[in-house]
C-alpha positions in Angstrom: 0.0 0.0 0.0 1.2 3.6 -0.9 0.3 6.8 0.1 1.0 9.2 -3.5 0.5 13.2 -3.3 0.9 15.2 -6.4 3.7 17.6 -6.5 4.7 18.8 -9.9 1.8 21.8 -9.6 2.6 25.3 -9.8 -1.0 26.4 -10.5 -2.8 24.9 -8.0 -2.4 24.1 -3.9 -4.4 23.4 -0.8 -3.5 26.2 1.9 -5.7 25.2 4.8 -8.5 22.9 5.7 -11.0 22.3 9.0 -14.2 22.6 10.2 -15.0 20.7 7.5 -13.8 23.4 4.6 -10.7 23.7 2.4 -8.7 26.8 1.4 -7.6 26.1 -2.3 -5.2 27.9 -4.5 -6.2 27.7 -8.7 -3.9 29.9 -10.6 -4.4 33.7 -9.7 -7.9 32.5 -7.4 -8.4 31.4 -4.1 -11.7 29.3 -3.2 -13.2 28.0 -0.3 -15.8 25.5 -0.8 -16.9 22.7 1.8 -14.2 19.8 2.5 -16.6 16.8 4.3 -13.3 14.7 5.7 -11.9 18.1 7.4 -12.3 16.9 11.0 -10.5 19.3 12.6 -10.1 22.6 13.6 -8.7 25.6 10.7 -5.3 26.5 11.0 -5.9 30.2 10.0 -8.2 32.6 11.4 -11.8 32.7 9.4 -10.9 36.5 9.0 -8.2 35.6 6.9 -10.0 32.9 5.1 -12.5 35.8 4.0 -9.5 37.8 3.1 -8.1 35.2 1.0 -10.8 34.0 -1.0 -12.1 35.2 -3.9 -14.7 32.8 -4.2 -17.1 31.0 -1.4 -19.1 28.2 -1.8 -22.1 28.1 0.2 -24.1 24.6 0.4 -28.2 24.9 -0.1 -29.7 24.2 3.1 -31.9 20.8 1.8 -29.4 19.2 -0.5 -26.0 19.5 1.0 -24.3 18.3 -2.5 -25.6 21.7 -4.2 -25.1 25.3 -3.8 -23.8 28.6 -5.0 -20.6 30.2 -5.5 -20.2 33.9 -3.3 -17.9 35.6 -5.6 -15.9 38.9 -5.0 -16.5 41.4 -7.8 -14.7 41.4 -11.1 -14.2 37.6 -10.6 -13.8 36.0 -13.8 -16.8 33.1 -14.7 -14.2 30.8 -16.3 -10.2 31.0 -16.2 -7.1 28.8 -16.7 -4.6 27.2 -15.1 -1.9 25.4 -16.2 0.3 21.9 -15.7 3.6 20.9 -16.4 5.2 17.3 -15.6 8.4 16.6 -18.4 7.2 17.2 -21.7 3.7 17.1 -21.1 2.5 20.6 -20.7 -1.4 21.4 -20.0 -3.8 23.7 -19.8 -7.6 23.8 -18.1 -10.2 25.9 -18.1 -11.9 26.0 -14.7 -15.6 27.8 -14.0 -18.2 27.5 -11.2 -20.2 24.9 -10.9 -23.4 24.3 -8.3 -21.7 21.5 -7.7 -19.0 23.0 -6.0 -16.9 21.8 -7.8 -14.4 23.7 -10.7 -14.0 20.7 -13.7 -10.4 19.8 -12.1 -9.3 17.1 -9.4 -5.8 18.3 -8.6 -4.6 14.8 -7.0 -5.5 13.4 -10.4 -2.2 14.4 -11.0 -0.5 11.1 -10.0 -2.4 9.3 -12.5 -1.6 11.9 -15.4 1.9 11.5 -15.1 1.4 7.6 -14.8 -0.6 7.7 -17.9 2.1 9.8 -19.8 4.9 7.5 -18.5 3.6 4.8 -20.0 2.3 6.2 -23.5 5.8 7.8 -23.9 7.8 6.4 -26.3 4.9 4.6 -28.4 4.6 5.2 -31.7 1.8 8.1 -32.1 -1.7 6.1 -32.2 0.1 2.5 -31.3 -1.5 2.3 -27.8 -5.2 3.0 -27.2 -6.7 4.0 -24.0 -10.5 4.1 -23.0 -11.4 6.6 -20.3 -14.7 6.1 -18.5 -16.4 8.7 -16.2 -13.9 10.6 -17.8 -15.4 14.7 -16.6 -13.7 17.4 -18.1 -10.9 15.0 -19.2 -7.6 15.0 -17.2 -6.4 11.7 -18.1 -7.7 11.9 -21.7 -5.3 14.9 -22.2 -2.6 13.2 -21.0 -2.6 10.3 -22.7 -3.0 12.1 -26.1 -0.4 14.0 -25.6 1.6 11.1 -24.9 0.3 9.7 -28.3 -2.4 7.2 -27.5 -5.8 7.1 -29.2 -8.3 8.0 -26.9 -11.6 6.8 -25.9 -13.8 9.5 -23.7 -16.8 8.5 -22.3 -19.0 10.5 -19.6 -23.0 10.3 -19.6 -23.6 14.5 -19.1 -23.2 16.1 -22.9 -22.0 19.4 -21.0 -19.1 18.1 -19.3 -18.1 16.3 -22.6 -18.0 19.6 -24.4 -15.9 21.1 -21.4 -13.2 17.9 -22.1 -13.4 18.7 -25.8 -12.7 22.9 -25.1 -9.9 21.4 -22.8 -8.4 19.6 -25.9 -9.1 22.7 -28.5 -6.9 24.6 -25.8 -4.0 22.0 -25.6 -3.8 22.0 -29.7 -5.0 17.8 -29.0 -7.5 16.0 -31.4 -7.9 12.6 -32.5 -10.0 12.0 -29.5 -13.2 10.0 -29.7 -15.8 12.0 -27.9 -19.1 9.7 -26.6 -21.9 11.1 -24.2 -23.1 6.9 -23.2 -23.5 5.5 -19.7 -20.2 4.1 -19.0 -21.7 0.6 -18.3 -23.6 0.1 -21.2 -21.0 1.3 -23.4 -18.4 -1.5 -22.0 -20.5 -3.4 -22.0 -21.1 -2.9 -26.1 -17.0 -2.7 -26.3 -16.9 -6.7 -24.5 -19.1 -7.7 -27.3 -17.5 -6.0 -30.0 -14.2 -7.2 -29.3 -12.3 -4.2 -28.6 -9.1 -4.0 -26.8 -7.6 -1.4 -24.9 -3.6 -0.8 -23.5 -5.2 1.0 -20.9 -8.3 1.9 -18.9 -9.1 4.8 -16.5 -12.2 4.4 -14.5 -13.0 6.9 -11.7 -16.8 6.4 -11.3 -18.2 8.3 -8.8 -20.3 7.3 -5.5 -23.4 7.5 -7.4 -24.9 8.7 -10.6 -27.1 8.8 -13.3 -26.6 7.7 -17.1 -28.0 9.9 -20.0 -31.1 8.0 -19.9 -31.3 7.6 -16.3 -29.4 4.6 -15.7 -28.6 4.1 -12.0 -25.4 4.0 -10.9 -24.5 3.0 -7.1 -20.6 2.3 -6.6 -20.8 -0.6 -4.2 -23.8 -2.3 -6.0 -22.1 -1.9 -10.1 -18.2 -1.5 -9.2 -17.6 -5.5 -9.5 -19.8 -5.9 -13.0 -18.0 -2.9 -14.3 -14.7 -4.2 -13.1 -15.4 -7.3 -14.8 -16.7 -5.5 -18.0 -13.3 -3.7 -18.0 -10.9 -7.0 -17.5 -13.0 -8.4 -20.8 -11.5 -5.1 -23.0 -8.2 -4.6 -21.6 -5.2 -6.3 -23.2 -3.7 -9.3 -21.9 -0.5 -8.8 -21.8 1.2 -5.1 -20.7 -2.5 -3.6 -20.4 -2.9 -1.2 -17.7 -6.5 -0.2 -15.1 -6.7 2.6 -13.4 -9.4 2.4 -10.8 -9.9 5.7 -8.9 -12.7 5.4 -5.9 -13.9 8.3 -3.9 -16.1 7.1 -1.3 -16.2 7.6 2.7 -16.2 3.9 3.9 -14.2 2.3 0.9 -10.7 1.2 2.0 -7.8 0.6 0.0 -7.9 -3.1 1.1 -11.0 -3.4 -0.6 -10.3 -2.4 -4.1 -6.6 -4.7 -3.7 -9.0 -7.3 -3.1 -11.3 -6.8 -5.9 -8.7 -6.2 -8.7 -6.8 -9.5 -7.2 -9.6 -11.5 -7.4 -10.7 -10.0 -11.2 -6.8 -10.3 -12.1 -5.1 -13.3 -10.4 -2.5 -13.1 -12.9 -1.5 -9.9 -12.9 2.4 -8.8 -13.0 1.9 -6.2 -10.9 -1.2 -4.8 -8.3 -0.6 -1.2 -6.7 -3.2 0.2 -4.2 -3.3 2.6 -1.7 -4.8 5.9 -1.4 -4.4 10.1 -2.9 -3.8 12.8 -0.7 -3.4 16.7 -0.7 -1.4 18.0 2.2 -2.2 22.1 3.2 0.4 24.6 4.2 0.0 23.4 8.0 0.8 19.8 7.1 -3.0 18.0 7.3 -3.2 15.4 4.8 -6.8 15.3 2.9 -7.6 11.6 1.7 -8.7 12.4 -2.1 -9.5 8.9 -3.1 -8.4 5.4 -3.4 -6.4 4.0 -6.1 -5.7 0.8 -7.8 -3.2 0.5 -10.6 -3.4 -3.6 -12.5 -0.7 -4.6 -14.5 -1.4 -7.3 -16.5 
């Protein structure tokens, strides 16, 4: 088991978190927006979290998981930020969401640079990777611009179109767009025969497909699992499983991908973390990286 933290970013850090918030740098901005695994107490005075942020979110009162953004005047709707890790230089454009969130996971990072790493080298369009639940497209842009062929799949049409501005901005095509529930469209790929050298799945705790398919992490995690073991190639393919859920462990995804992959050369697990400038680490996920 290993703990990974990103740390090539210039553009973005976490500054403080407590009482269940988190002060986050993105570019030129500071936000605060809620934080549900910051137990403990802020390190910094809330006077200077108001004189920090540019931008607070503030959760509606009957549906904790929505909200709106207080912003200070002259705040820009949309902006960018950038990454660099070797030769792989990104861009994003970040807005508000009622969501809270701003169409980037900065401990995505990790997988980014694991992505690039291993597409590097390949002839351009050799290697092929499908992305499922893929948002605004992180990974996607990685691996392109590592030279893979690239699969994107997420059920909302609007964050599709936010991946695909995110690729218009990086100078990156070739990518095959899809709005599909990431389930049934696996599911299609097992029985079309297609192969991938890689997968990155980072499904969420629960969601809803374009037609209102259900999706419940603990109830469809092993099918899709499964679904994904059928399409990836056999020999040197790579899964990237990224969870986010309070009361999954690390030990259970190990367990999972063992039992899915009893051959594999190599099983990594553990979990993502951001540390803030008083040295709290935020959990930001569990990972599982499959070799096969």
């Amino acid at each position: 088991m290993q703990l990974l933290t990103a740390t090539d970013w210039q553009d973005y850090e976490l500054i403080d978190s407590g009482n269940f918030e988190k002060l986050e740098r993105f570019g030129d901005y500071y936000l605060a927006r809620p934080e549900p695994q910051a137990l403990w107490d802020k390190a910094l005075s809330e006077q200077e979290w108001k004189r920090m942020a540019h931008a607070h979110f503030i959760k509606e009162r009957n549906n904790p998981d929505k909200g709106t953004w207080q912003l200070r005047p002259g705040i820009k709707e949309q902006w960018y930020i950038g990454y660099r890790y070797k030769e792989m230089n990104l861009k994003f454009r970040l807005g508000f969401t009622s969501f809270r969130h701003v169409g980037l996971f900065p401990e995505q990072a990790v997988n980014w640079n694991y992505l690039y790493d291993a597409f590097s080298g390949s002839a351009p369009g050799s290697k092929s990777m499908l992305n499922l639940f893929a948002y605004t497209g992180g990974a996607t842009l990685a691996a392109r611009a590592a030279g893979a062929s690239v699969v994107h799949v997420d059920s909302v049409k609007q964050v599709v179109y936010w991946a695909g501005q995110n690729a218009e901005a990086n100078n990156l095509d070739g990518i095959r767009w899809i709005v599909d529930d990431a389930m049934k469209f696996s599911r299609r790929e097992v029985n079309r025969g297609n192969v991938y050298d890689a997968i990155m799945l980072d499904p969420p705790p629960y969601g809803r497909g374009p037609k209102g398919e259900k999706w419940i992490l603990e109830d469809n995690l092993n099918e899709m699992m499964k679904s994904c073991r059928d399409i990836l190639a056999p020999d040197n393919g790579r899964l990237i499983l990224n969870v986010y859920a309070i009361g999954f462990s690390s030990m259970l995804v190990y367990s999972l991908g063992a039992t899915l992959f009893p051959n594999a050369k190599q099983i990594d697990y553990g979990e993502l973390y951001e540390s803030d400038k008083h040295d709290r680490r935020l959990s930001r996920g569990i990972y599982l990286r499959i070799l096969t």
